[in-house]
TIZATOR-781382 format. One line per 5 residues: their letters; for each residue x, y, z of C-alpha. Coordinates in Angstrom, 2 decimals, decimal comma. Layout:
BEGIN
a) X/Y/Z  ...
***
This chain:
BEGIN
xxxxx) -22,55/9,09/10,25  -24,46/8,41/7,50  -27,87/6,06/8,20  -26,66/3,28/5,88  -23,96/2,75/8,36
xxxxx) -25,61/0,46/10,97  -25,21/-1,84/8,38  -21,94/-2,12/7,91  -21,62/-3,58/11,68  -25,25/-5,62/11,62
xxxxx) -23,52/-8,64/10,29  -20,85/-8,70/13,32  -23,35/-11,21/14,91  -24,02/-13,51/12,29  -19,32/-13,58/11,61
xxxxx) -19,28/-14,72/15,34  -21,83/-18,32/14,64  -19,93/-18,70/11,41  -16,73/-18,25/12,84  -17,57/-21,28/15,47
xxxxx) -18,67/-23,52/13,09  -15,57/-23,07/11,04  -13,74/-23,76/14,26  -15,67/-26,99/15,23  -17,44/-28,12/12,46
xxxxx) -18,29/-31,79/13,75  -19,99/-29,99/16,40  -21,68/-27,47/14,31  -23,04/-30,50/12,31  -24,57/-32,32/14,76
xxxxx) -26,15/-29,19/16,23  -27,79/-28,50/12,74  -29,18/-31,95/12,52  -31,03/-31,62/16,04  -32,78/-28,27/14,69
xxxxx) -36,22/-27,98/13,46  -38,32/-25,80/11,44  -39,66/-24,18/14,52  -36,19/-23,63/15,88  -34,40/-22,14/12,99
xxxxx) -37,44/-19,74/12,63  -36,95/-18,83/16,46  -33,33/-18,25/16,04  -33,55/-16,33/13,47  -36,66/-14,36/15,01
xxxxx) -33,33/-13,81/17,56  -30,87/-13,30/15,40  -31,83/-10,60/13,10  -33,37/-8,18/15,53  -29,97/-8,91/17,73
xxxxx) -27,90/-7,91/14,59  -30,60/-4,97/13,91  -29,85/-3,96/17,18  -25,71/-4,10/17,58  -25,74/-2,57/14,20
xxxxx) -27,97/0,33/15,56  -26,29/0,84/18,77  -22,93/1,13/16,77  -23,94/3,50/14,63  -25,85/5,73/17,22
xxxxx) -22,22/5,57/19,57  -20,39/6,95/17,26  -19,42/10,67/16,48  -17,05/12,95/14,82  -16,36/16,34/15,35
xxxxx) -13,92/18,98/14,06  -12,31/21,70/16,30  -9,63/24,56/15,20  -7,02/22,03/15,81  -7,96/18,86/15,77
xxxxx) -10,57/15,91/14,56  -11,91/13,84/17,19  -13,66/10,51/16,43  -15,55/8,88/19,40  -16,84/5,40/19,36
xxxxx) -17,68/2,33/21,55  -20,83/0,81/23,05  -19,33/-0,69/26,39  -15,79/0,28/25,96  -15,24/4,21/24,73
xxxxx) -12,75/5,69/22,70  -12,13/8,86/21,71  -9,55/9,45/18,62  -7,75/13,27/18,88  -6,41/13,29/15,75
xxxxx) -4,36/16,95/15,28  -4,48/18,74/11,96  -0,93/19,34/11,56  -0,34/15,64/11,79  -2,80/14,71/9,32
xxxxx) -0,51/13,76/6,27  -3,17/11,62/3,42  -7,09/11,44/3,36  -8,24/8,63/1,10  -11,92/8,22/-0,13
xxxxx) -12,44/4,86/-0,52  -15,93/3,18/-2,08  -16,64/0,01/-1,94  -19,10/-1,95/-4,27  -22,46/-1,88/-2,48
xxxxx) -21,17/1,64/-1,02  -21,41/2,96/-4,66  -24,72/1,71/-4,89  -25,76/3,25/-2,02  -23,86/6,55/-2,65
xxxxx) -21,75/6,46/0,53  -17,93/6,48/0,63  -15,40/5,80/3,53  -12,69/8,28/4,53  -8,98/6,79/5,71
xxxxx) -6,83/9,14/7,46  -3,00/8,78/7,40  -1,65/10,50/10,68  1,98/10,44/11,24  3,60/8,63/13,49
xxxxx) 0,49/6,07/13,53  0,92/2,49/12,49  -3,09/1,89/11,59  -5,00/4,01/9,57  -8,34/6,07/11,60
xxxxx) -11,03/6,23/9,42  -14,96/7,31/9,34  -17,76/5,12/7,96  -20,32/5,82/6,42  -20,35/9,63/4,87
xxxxx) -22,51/10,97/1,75  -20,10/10,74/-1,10  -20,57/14,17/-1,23  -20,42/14,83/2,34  -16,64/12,57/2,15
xxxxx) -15,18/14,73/-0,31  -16,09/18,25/1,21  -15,25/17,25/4,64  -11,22/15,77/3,71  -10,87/18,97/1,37
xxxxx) -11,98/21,20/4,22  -9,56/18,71/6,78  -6,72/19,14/4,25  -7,55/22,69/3,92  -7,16/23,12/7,55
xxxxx) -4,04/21,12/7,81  -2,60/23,29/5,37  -3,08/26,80/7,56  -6,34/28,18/6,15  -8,44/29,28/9,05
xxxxx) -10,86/27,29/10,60  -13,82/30,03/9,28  -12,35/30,05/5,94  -11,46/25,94/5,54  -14,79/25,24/4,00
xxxxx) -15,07/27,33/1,36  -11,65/26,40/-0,12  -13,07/23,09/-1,41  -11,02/20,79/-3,47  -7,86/21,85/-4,90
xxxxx) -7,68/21,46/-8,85  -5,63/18,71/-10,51  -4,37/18,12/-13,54  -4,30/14,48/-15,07  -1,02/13,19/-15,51
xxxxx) -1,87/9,64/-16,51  -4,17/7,35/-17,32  -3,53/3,28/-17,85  -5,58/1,94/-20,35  -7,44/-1,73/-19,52
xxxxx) -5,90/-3,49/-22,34  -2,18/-2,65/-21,41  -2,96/-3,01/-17,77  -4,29/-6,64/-18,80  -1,27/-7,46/-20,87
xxxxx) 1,08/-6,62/-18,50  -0,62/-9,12/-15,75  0,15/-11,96/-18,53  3,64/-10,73/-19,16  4,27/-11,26/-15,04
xxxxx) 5,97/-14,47/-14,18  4,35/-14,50/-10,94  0,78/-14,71/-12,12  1,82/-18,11/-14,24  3,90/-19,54/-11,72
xxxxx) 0,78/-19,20/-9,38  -1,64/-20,78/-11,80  0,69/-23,62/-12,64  0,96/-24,61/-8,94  -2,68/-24,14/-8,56
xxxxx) -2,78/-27,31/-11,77  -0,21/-29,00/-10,53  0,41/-29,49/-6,72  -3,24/-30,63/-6,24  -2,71/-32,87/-8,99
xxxxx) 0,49/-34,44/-7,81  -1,33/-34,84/-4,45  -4,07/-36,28/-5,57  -2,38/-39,01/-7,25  -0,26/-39,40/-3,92
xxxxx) -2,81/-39,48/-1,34  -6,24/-39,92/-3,06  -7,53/-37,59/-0,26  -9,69/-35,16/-0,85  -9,84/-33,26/1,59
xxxxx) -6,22/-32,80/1,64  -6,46/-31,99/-2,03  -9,13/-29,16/-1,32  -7,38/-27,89/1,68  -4,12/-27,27/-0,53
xxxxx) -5,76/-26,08/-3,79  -7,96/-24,04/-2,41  -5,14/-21,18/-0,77  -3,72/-21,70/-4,53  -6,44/-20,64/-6,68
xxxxx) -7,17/-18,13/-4,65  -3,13/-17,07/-4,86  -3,55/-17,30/-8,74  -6,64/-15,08/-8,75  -5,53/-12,51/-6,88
xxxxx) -2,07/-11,95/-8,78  -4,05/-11,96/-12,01  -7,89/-11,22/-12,04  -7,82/-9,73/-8,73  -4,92/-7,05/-9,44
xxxxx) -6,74/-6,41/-12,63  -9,82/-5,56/-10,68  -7,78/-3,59/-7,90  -5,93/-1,76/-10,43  -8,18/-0,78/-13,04
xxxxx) -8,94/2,55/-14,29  -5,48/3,92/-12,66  -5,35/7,86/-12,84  -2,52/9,78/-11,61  -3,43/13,53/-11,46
xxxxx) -1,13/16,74/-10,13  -2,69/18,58/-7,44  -1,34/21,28/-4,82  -1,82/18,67/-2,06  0,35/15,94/-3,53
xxxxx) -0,29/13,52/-6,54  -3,53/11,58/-6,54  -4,37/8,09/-7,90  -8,26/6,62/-8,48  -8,34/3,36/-9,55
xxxxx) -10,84/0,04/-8,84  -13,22/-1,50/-10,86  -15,40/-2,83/-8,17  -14,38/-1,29/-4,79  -13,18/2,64/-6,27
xxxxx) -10,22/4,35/-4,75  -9,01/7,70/-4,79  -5,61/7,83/-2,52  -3,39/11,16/-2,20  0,71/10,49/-2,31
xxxxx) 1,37/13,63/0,26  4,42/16,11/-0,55  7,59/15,53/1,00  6,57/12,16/2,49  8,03/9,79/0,19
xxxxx) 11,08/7,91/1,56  11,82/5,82/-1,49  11,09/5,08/-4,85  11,18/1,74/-6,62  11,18/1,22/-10,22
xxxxx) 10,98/-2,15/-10,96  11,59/-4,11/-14,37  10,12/-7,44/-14,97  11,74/-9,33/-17,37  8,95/-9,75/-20,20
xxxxx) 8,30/-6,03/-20,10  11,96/-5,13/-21,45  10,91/-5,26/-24,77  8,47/-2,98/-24,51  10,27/-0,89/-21,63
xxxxx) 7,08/-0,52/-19,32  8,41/-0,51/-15,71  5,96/-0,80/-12,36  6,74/2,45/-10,03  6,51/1,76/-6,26
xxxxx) 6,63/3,38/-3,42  7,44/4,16/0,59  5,47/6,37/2,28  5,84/7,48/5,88  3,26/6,65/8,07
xxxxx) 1,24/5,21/4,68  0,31/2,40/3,18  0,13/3,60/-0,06  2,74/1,09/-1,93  2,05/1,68/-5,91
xxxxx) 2,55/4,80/-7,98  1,96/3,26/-11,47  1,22/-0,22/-11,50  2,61/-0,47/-15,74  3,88/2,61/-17,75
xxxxx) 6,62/3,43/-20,49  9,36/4,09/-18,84  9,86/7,80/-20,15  6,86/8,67/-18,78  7,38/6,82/-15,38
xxxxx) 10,48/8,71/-15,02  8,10/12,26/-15,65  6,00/11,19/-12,99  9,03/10,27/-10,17  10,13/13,92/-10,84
xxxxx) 6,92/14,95/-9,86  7,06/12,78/-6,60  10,81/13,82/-5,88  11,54/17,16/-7,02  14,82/17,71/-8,60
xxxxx) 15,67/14,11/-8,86  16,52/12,47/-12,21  16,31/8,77/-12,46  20,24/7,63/-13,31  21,05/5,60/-16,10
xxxxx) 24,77/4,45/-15,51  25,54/2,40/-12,28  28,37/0,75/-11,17  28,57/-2,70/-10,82  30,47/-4,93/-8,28
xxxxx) 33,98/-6,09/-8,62  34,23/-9,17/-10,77  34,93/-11,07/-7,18  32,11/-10,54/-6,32  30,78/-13,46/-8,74
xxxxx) 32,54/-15,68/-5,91  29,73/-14,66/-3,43  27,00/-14,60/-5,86  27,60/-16,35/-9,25  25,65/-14,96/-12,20
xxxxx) 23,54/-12,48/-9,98  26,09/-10,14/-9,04  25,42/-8,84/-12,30  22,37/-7,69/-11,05  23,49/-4,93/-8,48
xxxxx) 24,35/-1,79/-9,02  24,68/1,71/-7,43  24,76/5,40/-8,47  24,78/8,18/-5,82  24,22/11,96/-7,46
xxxxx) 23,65/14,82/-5,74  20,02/14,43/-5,08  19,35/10,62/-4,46  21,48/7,21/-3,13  20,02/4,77/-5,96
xxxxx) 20,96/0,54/-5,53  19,52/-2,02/-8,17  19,08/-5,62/-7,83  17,84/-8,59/-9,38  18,23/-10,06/-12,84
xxxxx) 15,05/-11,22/-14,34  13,11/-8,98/-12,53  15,58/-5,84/-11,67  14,40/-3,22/-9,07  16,50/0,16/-8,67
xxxxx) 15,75/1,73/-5,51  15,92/5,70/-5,25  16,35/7,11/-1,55  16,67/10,97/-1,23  19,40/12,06/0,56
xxxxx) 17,41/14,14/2,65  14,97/10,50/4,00  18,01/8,55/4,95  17,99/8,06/9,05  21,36/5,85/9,31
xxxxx) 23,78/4,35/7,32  25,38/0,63/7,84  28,14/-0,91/6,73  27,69/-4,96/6,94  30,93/-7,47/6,52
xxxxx) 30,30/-11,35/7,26  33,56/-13,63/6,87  33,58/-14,62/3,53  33,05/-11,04/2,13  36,09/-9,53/4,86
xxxxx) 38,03/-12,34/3,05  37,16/-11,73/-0,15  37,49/-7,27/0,46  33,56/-6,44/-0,14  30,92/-5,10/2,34
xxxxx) 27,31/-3,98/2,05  26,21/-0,61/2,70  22,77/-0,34/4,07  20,27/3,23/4,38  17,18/3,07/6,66
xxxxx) 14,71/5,21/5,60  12,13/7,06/7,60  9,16/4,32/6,59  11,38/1,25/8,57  12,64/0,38/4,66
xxxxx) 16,21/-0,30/3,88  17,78/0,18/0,88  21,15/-1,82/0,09  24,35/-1,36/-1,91  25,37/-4,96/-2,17
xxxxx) 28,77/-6,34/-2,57  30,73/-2,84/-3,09  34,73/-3,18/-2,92  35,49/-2,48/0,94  37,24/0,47/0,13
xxxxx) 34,33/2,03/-1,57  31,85/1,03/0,83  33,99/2,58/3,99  34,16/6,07/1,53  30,72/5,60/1,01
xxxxx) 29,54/4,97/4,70  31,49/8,48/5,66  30,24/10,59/2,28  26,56/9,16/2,76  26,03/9,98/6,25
xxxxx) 27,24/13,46/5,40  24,85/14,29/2,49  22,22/13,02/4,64  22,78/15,57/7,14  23,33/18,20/4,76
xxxxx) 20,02/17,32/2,73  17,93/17,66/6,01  19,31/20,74/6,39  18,35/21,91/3,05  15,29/20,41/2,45
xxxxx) 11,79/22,53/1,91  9,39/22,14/4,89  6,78/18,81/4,21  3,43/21,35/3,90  -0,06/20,92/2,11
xx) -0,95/22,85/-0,94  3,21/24,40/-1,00
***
């Protein structure tokens, strides 16, 4: 790994005191008070050379190698593991940079293998180094032979998008979440200030709130800045960050659902926030604000073939017995290509599942809805997501159970093989 990576693990040492004086603080305190001059500079005389060292020893323990078939990561000090990690399997490489990795011109890769909950990853490479090394992994992956992976390099793209700073900003302001956070981070502490007069209890509360507020505003600003969605032969990629820089890779064929989702304030200007499920990934957000004719470009991209639908079906009127006012909300569409549900009122969500992703289909009745002749029918998707289609006449949900369950199996039967650079 690269040398700036002992590092990255040198402060493990220093977390575990801190951690222990957040746990007993009393006790920290009255340790503190017994110190001197001469013992703080002998602890830390201790200290740093101990973090020098576990840093070191980190860094030296761990390897990575690539073979014709597979990428094996080895680490541990005491306790050794070794990651084989097959080629085939390998599904998304992101290149991650964080701040002071920027500085230092290093950059983090973040493999997405399927069927693996938590993400493998290698830290520290060159920046250079990163970005040869994934396109010669994807290249591999792909079916290019081991001798010929590394001169393939980096498959061209073609920039689809680009959000500008000023309409990523206004849409933050437009987002009822990011003022209902701020006015509970003014007014709970408030209100318990003027009931308790405790401080501490004040702090303790306002604290988790500010930080709530900052991170649906300022921090998704920061997260999300800069977002570029480019066309490439290996799927779509997005960079984005302002800080911390990203550059993630939505894999072909492994997207179980799309979300477009509608806040209320962005109506008038019909930007729509495109979301997503991703086997095996945690990749969540496509476009985080876009018109919605060019939203709808970029889902065809994502889901060949597919065409977002514009007419749904509501619920029977008795449905408003279940749900008044917000069973206006749902609706469903199924074409020939995708199983699309919508939901919600102020801030509406329509849910597109390709026939092809759905595992299993549920029909769900409770009491109330048997009495009153509606049902729910429920897809589960191959990322553990389900996508409902809520309050349908029983009739129509029964037809539906039986006609979704066979365009599932027919879509998996017809659908193109999930391969790199197709």
């Amino acid at each position: 790994m690269h040398p700036v990576t002992p590092l990255r693990r040198a402060w493990a040492p220093v977390a575990v005191l801190v951690g222990w004086a957040v746990h007993d603080p009393d006790q920290a305190q009255r340790q503190l008070t017994r110190l001197t001059t001469t013992h703080l500079l002998i602890g830390l005389a201790v200290l740093v050379p101990a973090a020098a060292l576990y840093g070191f020893l980190t860094w030296w323990f761990t390897h990575y190698a690539v073979t014709d078939t597979e990428l094996r990561i080895r680490t541990g000090l005491l306790f050794r593991r070794t990651a084989h990690i097959r080629l085939e399997r390998i599904q998304a490489i992101d290149v991650t940079q964080p701040l002071l990795a920027r500085v230092a011109g290093v950059a983090k890769l973040k493999l997405d293998v399927i069927g693996t909950g938590k993400k493998d990853e290698l830290a520290f490479l060159g920046a250079d180094e990163a970005r040869a090394l994934r396109a010669e992994l994807l290249a591999r992956a792909a079916g290019f032979a081991p001798e010929t992976a590394h001169e393939v390099g980096e498959a061209p793209a073609r920039q689809l998008l680009r959000v500008p700073p000023g309409v990523l900003a206004v849409s933050l302001l437009l987002t009822g979440a990011t003022w209902g956070t701020l006015l509970a981070a003014v007014v709970v502490p408030t209100l318990l200030w003027l009931a308790t007069h405790n401080l501490w209890t004040v702090l303790a509360t306002a604290l988790p709130l500010v930080g709530a507020a900052g991170a649906s505003s300022a921090g998704r600003f920061v997260g999300e800045y800069d977002w570029t969605v480019a066309e490439s032969p290996d799927g779509l990629r997005i960079d984005h960050g302002l800080l911390d820089r990203a550059h993630e890779t939505v894999p072909p064929g492994r997207v179980q659902t799309v979300r477009i989702v509608e806040p209320l304030l962005w109506r008038r200007r019909r930007w729509v926030r495109v979301e997503l499920d991703v086997a095996g990934s945690s990749n969540s957000v496509l476009l985080p604000v876009a018109p919605r004719e060019i939203a709808e470009s970029v889902v065809a991209r994502v889901l060949p073939g597919v065409t977002v639908p514009t007419e749904l079906s509501r619920p029977p009127r008795r449905a408003a017995r279940c749900r008044p006012l917000w069973w206006r909300g749902h609706g469903l569409a199924v074409t020939d290509a995708v199983f699309a549900a919508r939901h919600g009122l102020l801030r509406r969500s329509l849910a597109l599942v390709p026939h092809a992703k759905v595992q299993s289909v549920r029909l769900t009745q409770g009491p109330w809805r048997r009495a009153l002749r509606l049902a729910d029918v429920h897809v589960d998707t191959g990322a553990n997501k389900t996508v409902a289609a809520r309050l349908r006449d029983a009739g129509e949900a029964a037809e539906l159970l039986r006609s979704q369950a066979e365009r599932s199996r027919t879509g998996r039967r017809d659908a193109p093989p999930d391969r790199w650079m197709a």
